[in-house]
C-alpha positions in Angstrom: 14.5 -0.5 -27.7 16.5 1.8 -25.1 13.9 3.6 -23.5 15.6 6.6 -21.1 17.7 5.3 -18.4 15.8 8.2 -16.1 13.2 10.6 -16.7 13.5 14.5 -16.8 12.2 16.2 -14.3 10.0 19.5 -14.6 8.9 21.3 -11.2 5.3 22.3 -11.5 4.6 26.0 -9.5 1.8 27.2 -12.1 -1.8 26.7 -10.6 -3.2 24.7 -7.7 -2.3 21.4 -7.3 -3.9 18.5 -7.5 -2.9 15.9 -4.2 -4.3 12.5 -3.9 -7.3 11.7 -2.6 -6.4 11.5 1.2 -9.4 11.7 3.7 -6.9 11.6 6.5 -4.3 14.9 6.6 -1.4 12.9 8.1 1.7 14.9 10.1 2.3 18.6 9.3 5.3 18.4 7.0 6.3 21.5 7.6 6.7 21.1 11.6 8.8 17.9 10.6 10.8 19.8 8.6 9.8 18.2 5.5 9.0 20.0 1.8 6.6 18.9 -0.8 7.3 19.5 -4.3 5.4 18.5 -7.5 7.4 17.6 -10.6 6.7 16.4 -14.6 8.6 13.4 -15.3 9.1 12.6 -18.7 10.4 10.4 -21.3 10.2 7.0 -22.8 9.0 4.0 -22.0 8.6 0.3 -23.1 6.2 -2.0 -23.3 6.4 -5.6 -22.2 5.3 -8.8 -24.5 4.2 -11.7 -22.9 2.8 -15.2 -23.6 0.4 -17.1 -20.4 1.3 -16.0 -17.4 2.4 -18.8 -15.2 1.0 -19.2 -11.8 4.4 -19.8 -10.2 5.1 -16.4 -11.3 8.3 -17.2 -13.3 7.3 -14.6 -15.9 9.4 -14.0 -19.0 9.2 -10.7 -20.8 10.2 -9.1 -23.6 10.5 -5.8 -24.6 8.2 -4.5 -27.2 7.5 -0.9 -28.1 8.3 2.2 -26.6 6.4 5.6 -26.1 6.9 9.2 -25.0 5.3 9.7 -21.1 4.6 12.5 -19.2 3.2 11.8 -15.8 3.3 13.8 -12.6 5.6 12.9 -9.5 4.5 14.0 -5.7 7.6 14.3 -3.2 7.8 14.4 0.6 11.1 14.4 1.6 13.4 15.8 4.7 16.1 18.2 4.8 19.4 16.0 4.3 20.4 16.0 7.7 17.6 14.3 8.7 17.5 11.7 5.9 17.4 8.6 6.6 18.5 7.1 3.4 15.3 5.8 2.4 13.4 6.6 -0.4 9.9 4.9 -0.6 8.3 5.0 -4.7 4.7 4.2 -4.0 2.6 3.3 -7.1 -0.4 5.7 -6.5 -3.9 3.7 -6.5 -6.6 4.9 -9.3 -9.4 2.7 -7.8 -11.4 5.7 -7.2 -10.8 7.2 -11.0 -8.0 9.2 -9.7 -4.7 9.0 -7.4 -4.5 8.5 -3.8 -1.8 7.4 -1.6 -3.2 4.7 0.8 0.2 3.7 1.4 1.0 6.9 2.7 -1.7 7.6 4.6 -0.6 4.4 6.6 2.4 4.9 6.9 3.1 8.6 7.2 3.6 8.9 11.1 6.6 6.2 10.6 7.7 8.1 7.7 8.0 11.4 9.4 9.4 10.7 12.3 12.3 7.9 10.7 13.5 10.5 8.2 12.7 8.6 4.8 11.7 10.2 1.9 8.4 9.4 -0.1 7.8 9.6 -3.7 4.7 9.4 -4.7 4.3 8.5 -8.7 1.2 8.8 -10.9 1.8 5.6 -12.9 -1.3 4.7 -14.1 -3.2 6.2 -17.7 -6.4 7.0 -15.4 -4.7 9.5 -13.3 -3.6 11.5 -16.0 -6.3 10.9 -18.7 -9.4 10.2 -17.0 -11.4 6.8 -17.2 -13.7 5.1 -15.1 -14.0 4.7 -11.5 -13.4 0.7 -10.3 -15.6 -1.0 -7.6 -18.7 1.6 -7.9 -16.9 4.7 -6.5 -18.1 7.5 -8.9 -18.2 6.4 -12.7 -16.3 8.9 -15.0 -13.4 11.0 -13.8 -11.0 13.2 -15.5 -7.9 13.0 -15.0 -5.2 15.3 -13.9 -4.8 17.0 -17.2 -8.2 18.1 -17.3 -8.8 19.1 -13.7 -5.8 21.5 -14.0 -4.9 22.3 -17.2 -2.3 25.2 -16.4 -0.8 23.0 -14.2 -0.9 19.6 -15.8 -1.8 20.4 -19.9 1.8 18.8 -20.9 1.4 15.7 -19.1 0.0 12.7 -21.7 -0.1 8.8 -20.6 0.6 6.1 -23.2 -1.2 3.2 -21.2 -1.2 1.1 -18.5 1.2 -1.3 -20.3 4.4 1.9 -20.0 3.2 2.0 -16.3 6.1 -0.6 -15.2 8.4 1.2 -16.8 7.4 4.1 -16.0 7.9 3.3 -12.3 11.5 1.6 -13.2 12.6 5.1 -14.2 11.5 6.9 -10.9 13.4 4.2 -9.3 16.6 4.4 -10.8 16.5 8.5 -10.8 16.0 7.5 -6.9 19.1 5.1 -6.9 21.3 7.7 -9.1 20.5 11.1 -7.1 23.2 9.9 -3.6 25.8 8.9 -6.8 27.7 7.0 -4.7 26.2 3.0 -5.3 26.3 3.1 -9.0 29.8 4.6 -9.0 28.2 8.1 -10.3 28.0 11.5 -8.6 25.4 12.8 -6.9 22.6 14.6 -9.1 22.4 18.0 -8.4 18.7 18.3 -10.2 15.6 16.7 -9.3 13.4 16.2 -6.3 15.8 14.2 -4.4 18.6 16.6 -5.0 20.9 16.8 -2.3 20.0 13.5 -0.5 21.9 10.9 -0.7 19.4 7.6 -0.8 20.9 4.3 0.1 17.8 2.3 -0.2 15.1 2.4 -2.8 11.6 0.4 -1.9 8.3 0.2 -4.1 5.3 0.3 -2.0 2.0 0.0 -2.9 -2.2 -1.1 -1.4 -4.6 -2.6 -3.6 -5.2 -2.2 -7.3 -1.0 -0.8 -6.6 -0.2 -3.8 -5.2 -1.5 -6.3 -7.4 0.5 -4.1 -10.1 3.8 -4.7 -8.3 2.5 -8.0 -8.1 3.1 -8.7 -12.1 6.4 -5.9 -11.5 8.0 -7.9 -9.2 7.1 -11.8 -11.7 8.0 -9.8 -14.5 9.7 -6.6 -14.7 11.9 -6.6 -11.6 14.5 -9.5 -12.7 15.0 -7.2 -16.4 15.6 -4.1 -14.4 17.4 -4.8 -10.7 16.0 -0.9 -9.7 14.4 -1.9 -6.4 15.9 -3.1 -3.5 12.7 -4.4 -1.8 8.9 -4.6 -2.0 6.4 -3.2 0.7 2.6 -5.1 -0.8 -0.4 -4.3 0.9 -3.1 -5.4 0.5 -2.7 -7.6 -3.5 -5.4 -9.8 -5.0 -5.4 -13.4 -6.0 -4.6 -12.3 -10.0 -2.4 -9.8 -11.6 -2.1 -6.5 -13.5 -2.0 -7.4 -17.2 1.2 -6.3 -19.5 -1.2 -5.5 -22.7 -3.3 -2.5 -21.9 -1.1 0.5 -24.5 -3.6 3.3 -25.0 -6.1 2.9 -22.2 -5.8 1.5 -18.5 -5.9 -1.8 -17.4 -9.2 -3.3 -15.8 -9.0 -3.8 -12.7 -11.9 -6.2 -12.9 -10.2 -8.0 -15.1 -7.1 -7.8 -12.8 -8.6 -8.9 -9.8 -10.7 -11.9 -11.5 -7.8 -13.2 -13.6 -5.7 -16.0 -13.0 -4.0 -16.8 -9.6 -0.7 -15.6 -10.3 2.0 -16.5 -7.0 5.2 -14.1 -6.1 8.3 -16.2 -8.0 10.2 -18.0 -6.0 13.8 -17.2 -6.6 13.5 -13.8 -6.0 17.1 -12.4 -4.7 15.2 -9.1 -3.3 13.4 -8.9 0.1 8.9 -8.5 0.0 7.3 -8.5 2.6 3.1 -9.1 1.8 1.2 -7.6 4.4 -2.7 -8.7 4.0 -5.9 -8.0 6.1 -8.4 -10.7 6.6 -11.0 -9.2 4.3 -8.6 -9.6 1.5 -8.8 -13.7 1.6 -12.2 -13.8 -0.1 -14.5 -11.5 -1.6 -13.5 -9.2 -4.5 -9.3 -9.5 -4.1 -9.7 -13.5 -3.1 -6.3 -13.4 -2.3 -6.3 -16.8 -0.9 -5.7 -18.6 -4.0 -2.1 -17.0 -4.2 -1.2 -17.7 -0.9 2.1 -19.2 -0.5 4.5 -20.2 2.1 7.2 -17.9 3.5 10.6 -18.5 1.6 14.1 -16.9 1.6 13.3 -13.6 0.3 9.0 -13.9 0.9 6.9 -13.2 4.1 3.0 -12.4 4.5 1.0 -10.9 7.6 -2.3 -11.6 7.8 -4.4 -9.1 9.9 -7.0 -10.8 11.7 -10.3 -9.6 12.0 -9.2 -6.3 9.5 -10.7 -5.5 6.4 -9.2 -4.2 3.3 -9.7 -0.6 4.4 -10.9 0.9 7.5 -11.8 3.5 9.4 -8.4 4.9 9.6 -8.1 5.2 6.2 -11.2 7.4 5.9 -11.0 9.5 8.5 -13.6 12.6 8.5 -15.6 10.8 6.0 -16.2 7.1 8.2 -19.4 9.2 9.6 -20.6 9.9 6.0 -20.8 6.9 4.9 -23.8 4.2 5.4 -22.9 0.6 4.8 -25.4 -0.9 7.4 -23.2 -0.6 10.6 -20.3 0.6 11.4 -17.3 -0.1 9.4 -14.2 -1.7 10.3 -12.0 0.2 13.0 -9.1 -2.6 13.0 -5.8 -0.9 13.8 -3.7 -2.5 10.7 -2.0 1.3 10.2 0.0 0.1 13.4 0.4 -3.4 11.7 1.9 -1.8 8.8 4.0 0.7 10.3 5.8 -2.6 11.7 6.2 -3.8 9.0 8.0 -1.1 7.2 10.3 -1.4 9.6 11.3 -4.5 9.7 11.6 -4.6 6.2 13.9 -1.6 5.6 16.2 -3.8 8.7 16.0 -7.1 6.3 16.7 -5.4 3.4 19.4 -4.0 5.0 21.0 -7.8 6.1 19.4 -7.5 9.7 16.8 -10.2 10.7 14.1 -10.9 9.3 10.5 -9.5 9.8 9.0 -12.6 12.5 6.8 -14.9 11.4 3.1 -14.8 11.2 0.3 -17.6 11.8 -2.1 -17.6 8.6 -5.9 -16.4 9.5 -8.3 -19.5 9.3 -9.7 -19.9 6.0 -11.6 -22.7 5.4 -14.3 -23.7 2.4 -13.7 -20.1 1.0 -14.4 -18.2 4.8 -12.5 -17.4 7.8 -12.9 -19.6 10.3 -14.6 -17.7 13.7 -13.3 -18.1 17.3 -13.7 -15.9 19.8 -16.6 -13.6 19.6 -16.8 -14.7 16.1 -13.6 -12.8 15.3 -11.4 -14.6 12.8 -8.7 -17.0 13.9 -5.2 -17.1 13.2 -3.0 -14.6 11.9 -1.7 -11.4 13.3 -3.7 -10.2 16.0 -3.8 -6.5 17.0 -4.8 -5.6 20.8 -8.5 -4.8 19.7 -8.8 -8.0 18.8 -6.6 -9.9 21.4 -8.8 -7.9 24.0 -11.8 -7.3 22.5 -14.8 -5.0 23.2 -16.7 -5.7 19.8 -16.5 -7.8 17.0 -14.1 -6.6 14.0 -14.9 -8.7 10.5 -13.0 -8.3 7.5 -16.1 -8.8 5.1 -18.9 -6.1 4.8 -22.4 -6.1 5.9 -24.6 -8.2 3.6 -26.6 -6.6 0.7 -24.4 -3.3 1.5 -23.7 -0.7 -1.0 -20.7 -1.3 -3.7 -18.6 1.0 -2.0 -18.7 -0.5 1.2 -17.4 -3.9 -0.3 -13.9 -3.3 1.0 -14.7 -1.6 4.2 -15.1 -4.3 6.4 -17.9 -4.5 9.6 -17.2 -3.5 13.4 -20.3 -4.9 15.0 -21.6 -4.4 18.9 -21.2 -7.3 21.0 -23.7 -7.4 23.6 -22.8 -6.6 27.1 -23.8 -9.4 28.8 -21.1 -11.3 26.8 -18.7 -8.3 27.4 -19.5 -8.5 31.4 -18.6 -12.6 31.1 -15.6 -11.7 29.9 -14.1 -8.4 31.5 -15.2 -8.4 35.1 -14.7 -4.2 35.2 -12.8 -1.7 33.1 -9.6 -2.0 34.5 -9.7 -5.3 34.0 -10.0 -4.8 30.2 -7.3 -1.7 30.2 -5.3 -4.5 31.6 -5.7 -7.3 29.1 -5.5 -4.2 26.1 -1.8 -3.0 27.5 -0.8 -6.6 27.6 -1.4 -7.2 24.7 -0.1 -4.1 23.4 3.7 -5.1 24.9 3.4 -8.8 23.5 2.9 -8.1 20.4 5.6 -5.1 20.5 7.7 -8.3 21.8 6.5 -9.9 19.0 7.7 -7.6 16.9 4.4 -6.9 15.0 3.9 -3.3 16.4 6.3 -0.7 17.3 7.6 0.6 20.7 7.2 4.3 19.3 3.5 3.7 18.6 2.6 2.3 22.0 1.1 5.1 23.7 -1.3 6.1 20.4 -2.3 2.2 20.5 -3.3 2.7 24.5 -5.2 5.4 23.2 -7.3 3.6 21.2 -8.6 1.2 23.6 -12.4 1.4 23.9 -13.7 0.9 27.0 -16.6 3.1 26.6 -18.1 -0.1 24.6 -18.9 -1.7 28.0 -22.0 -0.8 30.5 -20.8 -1.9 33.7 
């Protein structure tokens, strides 16, 4: 079957839009000199077959059916003479029972201010059709079809199992639209029209990631679209091939067997992980594996899965028992971006990370009961409270992923910073080593300085 070698592209301008769930505005496009454009993307797509998925992740597919798509595709993208050459394809998350763009949200200062263009793809049958909410965050939702109908009433989903290819066509309309690489000429229609990309990367957080998870086993050897892999965030198991008609559960997904990254991957991914991701509902852990050629994971110590960043406005709305985790991983990630886009593009690669402690299914505590091991940001190198990747016990569903910041009491804090200088001090030095390090970014060094929290210590 010959499914379209790229999709058609429709731009939508009837009706409101629909953005993804973002609780954080990120950078004002506009100011940046950035547009935003909303487009139908359409055509066929194929289905995979596959027998037992192996757990070295040497997956072998075939190519079954195909069906007719419709989905909608979210740009942010510069003017071309401040393009950078970089487009980023994030695989929107549906966790919540419709699209967001963690990714993004993490990653949008870096974004804005390097020039890249992001492309932001409703992959999955839930965003489109409706479903169920995963991990208790609202039951049934609708779907983009049926929020907006004058807006979205063409667009139709086949299934989660079209998702991959799906996502292979927005990736190779991205490689095709600078002409140049693949010997073509520039595309003159589209949303990347008049840029000329040079490097394509799928990015993706979660239930996203542990779909480019089975991509990257499966689909990415067949179709050669990407030329490197930003995962944050991916379980211990994988996104099944099978689901055609409905989505995949993520359940299912995240419970399923361990499934590694293969190993003779000839295309740069860098796994970037938080500490709450090792156990608990992703229990990554089980697919950890060593850094290889093409293969290197970051493990954020004392982070959870998602934060207080990630939130924003709604952190103070929500009650899981305590405050929930402030880490600073969006600086971690930013990094990590970076680097990658500098390996991918034959520069060095990104440096090399300690593991967090994990030991009889828990991280093992060290100082102030913050995890040890693994990258370690300046709130946790110089610490004012205690920042722990799993949530509070007997906490809501919701709050499962969000991690706990807890007080530590000041007698402990006085025993350890002898005033607040001292403390700003140890926080800045921090701040450059790890910039030395390479696991945070000059650019980023006076925001990080401005988180430091010195108001959790009575002197």
């Amino acid at each position: 079957m010959q499914p379209a070698q790229s999709p058609t592209f429709t731009e939508l301008t009837e009706g409101r839009p629909v953005p993804p769930m973002a609780a954080r505005p990120g950078p004002d496009l506009a100011a940046a000199g950035f547009t935003e454009s909303e487009w139908a993307a359409s055509g066929e797509a194929v289905s995979y077959s596959v027998g037992e998925l192996p757990t070295d992740g040497r997956v072998t597919l075939t190519e079954a059916d195909s069906q007719p798509y419709c989905t909608r595709v979210l740009v942010r993208r510069p003017a071309a003479e401040r393009f950078s050459g970089v487009v980023l394809v994030e695989w929107l998350n549906v966790s919540g029972g419709q699209d967001a763009a963690p990714e993004y949200t993490y990653l949008a200062e870096e974004i804005v201010r390097a020039g890249h263009a992001w492309v932001g793809v409703s992959a999955q049958f839930i965003a489109v059709e409706g479903g169920d909410a995963a991990v208790g965050m609202g039951g049934q939702t609708g779907g983009l079809r049926a929020q907006r109908r004058e807006r979205y009433g063409d667009l139709h989903h086949p299934g989660d199992a079209y998702a991959y290819d799906i996502v292979t066509q927005i990736g190779r309309y991205c490689r095709a639209a600078g002409g140049s690489r693949d010997g073509g000429a520039p595309l003159d229609a589209g949303p990347l029209a008049g840029l000329a990309p040079e490097t394509v990367i799928a990015i993706g957080e979660s239930q996203s990631a542990i779909a480019l998870t089975s991509y990257i086993d499966g689909v990415h050897p067949l179709a050669g679209v990407f030329d490197g892999f930003l995962l944050h965030s991916r379980g211990g198991g994988a996104l099944p091939f099978d689901d055609r008609g409905r989505a995949a559960g993520i359940a299912a997904a995240v419970s399923s067997q361990t499934l590694l990254l293969r190993d003779d991957l000839d295309t740069p991914v860098l796994v970037v992980q938080a500490e709450g991701d090792l156990g608990g509902l992703l229990d990554s852990a089980r697919a950890r594996q060593p850094d290889s050629e093409k293969i290197v994971t970051w493990e954020i110590a004392g982070q959870a899965h998602a934060d207080a960043y990630q939130l924003g406005e709604l952190t103070g709305m929500i009650d899981c028992g305590g405050a929930i985790n402030s880490g600073q991983q969006v600086f971690v990630c930013r990094a990590a971006l970076r680097h990658l886009i500098t390996w991918i593009g034959g520069g060095a690669r990104p440096p090399v990370a300690p593991p967090v402690e994990y030991d009889d299914d828990e991280v093992v505590p060290g100082d102030l009961g913050i995890g040890r091991g693994g990258v370690r940001t300046p709130a946790v190198e110089a610490p004012v409270e205690r920042l722990v990747g799993a949530p509070y016990p007997h906490s809501a569903p919701f709050c499962m992923l969000l991690g706990r910041t807890e007080v530590v009491p000041d007698e402990q804090l006085r025993q350890r910073w002898s005033d607040r200088d001292e403390y700003l001090r140890a926080y800045a030095e921090a701040t450059d080593r790890l910039i030395e390090e390479g696991f945070l970014l000059a650019d980023d060094r006076e925001e990080i300085l401005a988180d430091a929290r010195p108001e959790r210590i009575t002197w």
